[in-house]
Structure formats: structure tokens, C-alpha cells
C-alpha positions as CSV (number, residue, x, y, z in Angstrom):
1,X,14.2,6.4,20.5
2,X,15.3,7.0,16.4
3,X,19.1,7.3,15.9
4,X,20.1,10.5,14.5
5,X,19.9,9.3,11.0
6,X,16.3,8.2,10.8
7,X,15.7,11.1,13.2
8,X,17.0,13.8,10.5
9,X,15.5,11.8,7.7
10,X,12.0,12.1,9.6
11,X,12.4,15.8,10.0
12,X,13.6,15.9,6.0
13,X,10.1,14.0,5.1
14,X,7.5,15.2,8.1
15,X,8.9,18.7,8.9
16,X,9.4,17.0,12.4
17,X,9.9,14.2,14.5
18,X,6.4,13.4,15.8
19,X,6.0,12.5,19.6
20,X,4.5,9.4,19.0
21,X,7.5,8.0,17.3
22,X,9.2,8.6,21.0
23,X,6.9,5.5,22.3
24,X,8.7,2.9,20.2
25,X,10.9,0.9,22.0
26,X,14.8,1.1,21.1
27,X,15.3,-2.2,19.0
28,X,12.4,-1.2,16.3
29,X,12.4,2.3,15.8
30,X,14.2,2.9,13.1
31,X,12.5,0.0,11.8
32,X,9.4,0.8,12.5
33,X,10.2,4.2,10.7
34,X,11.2,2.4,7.9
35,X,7.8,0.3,7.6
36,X,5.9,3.5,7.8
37,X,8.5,4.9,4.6
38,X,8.8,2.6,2.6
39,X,5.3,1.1,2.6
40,X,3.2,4.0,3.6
41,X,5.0,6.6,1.7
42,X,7.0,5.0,-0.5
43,X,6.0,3.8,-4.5
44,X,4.5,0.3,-4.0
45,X,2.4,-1.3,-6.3
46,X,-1.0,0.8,-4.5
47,X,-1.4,4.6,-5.3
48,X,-1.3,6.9,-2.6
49,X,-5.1,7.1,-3.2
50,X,-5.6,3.2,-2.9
51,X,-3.4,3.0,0.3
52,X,-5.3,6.0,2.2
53,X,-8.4,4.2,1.6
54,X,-7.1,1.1,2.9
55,X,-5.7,2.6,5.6
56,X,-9.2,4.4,6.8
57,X,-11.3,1.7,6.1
58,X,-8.8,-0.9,8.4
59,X,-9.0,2.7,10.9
60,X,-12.6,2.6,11.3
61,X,-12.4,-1.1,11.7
62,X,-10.3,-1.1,15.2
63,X,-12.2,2.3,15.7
64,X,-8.8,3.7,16.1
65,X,-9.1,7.8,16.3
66,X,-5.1,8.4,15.6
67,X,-5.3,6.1,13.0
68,X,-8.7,7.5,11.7
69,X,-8.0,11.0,11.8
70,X,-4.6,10.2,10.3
71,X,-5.6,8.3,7.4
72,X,-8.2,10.4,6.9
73,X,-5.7,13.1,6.2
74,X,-3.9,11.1,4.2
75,X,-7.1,10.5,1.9
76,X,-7.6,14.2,1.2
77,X,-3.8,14.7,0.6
78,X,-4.5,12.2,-2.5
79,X,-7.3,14.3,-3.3
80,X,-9.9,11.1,-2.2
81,X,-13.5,12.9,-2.0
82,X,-15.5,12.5,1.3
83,X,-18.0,10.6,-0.9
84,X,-15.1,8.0,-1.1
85,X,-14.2,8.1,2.5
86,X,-17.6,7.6,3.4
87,X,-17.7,4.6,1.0
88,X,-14.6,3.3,2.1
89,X,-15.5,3.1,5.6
90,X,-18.8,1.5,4.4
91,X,-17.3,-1.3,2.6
92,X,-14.6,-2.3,5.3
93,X,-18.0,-2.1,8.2
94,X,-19.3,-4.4,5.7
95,X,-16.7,-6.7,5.9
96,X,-16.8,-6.7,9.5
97,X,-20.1,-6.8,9.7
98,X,-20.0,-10.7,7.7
99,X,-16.4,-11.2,9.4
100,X,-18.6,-11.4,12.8
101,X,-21.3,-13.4,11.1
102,X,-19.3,-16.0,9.5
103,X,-17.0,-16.8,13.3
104,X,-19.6,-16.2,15.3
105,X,-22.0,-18.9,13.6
106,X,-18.6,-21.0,13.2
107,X,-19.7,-21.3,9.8
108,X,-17.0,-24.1,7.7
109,X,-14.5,-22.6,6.1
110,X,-13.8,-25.0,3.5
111,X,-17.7,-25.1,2.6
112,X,-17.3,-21.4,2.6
113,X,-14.5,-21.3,0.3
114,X,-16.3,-24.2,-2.2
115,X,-19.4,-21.9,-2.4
116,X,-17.4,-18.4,-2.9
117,X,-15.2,-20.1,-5.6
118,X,-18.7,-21.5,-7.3
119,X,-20.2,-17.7,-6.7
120,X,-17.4,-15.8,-8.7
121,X,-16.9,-18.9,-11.1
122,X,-20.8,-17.8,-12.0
123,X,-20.2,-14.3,-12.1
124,X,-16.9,-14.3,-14.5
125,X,-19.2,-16.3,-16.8
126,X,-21.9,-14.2,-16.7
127,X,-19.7,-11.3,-17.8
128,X,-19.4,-10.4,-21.8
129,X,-16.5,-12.1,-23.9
130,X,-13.8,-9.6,-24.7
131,X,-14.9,-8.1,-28.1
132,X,-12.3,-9.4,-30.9
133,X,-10.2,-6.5,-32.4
């Protein structure tokens, strides 16, 4: 249960105290209130835009529907189209998607991390030189 503080400064930022914030044990809940501030609503070096996005794509990931349907709503908040959500989750399936292939085949990080670095050491020099003012 939130101490009264954290419980009035809930109800100052949500309208309310939502029930799930009642399942946190007693040591971390006015921590974990402050996690969710501070980093979820807070300024942090992400826009709110950039964090919703995160947030549904890591949602759809752990196929989490509170987190999902959550995020979600944080996305259109930040005025994020459905085009982007759709492309949002697409990316982070992707990533699981090759997350599964690479442990699965036990493929060697190190060689991994050789190749990638030689792949995007490729790519930055294909891209044009900055045009001289």
C-alpha cells in the first residue's frame, strides 16, 4: 500500500489511485510509483512519443494485454498514428523474431558482434559525406 503522500500525489496526476497500484508490496510502492513518474511520465531524454512506442512494442513482446492496452493509450495520448503502432509492434516482433534465431541456434556472440560492427562500419561508409558549408 502507497503512503498518503504518493497516494495524494497519484490522485493529483491520474485523477485516482488505480487498483493495481494496491498489489505492490509495502517496501516498493512508493518506489515503484516513483519509477513509473519519473521515467514514464516525467521529461527524460525520450519524448512522450518515443517512450509510448517503446513501451507497446516491449507490450506486444511479453504479449502483456495491461501493458498493451496501456501503452497503447499512451501512444494516442502523444498523438502516435495507428500506422505507427502497427509499425512499432512490427519492428519489436522483428527483433524477437531474430532474438529466437540467434539463442536458439547458439549462434557466437563475439562472431556476431565482429560481423555487425563490419555491417554498420560498411553502411556509415556508404552514406554521403556531409556537404561543406
Amino acid at each position: 500500500m502507497v503512503s498518503e503522500q504518493t497516494r495524494q500525489e497519484m490522485e493529483d496526476t491520474l485523477g485516482q489511485v488505480p487498483d493495481w497500484m494496491g498489489v505492490l508490496s509495502e517496501p516498493a510502492a512508493d518506489h515503484s510509483w516513483g519509477i513509473f513518474r519519473d521515467l514514464g511520465l516525467g521529461e527524460t531524454e525520450l519524448s512522450a512519443r518515443e517512450k509510448a512506442l517503446v513501451g507497446v512494442g516491449a507490450a506486444a513482446v511479453m504479449k502483456c494485454p495491461y501493458c498493451t492496452y496501456f501503452h497503447r493509450e499512451e501512444a494516442r495520448l502523444a498523438d502516435v498514428t495507428d500506422v505507427e503502432l502497427k509499425e512499432a509492434v512490427n519492428v519489436a516482433g522483428d527483433t524477437a523474431y531474430f532474438s529466437t534465431l540467434l539463442h536458439g541456434n547458439e549462434v557466437d556472440e563475439d562472431h556476431f558482434i565482429a560481423e555487425t560492427d563490419e555491417i554498420f562500419d560498411y553502411v556509415r561508409d556508404q552514406e554521403p559525406a556531409p556537404a561543406d558549408d
